[in-house]
C-alpha positions as CSV (number, residue, x, y, z in Angstrom):
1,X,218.6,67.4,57.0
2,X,220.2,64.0,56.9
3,X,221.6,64.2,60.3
4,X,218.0,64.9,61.6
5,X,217.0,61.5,59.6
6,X,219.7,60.0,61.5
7,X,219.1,61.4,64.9
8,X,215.3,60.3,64.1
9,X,216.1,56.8,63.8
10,X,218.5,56.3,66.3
11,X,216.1,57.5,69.1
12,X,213.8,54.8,67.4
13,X,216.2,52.2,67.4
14,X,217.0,53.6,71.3
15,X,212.9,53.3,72.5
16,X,212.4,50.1,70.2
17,X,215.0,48.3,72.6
18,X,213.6,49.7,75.8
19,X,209.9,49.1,75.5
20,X,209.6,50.4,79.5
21,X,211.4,53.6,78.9
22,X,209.5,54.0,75.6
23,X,205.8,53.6,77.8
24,X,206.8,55.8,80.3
25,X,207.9,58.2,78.0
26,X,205.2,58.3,76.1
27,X,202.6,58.4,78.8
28,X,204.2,61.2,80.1
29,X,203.9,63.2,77.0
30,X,200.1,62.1,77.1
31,X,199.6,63.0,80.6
32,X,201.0,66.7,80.1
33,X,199.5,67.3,76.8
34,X,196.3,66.4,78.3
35,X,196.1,68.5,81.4
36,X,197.9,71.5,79.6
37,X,195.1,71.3,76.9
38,X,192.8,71.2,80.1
39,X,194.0,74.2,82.1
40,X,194.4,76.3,78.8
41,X,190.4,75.3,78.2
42,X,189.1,76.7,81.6
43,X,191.9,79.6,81.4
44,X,190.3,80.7,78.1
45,X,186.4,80.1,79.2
46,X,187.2,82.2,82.6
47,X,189.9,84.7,82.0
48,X,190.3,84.9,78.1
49,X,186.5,85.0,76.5
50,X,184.3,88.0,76.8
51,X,181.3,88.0,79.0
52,X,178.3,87.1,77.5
53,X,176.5,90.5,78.1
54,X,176.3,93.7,75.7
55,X,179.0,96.2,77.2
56,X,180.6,94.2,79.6
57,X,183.1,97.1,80.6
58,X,180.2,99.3,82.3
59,X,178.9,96.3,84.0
60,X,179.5,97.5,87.9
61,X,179.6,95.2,91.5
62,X,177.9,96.8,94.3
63,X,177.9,95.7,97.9
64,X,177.8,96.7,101.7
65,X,178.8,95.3,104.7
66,X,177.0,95.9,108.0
67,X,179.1,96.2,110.8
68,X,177.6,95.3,114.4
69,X,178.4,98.3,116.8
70,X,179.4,96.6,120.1
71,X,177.7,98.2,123.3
């Protein structure tokens, strides 16, 4: 546990005396937090959540295509 302490406040000490690197850094983190929070919100909404209808396993598509006979 100690050697985490120090490891800890070296990188401090390291991003303290490299305020660029440090901003960069940190608005990285930001910027990927951010938009993985994002895609994970519209994944769940659309893919995850269960449609808002009672059974939604016997809910069916139907369709039909007409096809124009050529002469």
């Amino acid at each position: 546990m100690q050697t985490l302490w120090q490891d800890i406040r070296y990188g401090a000490r390291m991003l303290y005396r490299r305020p660029g690197f440090a901003a960069i850094s940190i608005l990285t983190l930001a910027i990927s937090i951010g938009a993985t929070s994002s895609i994970f919100s519209v994944v769940n909404s659309v893919l995850l959540k269960a449609l808002p209808y009672k059974d939604p396993e016997h809910l069916v598509l139907l369709g039909h295509r007409f096809h124009r006979q050529s002469t």
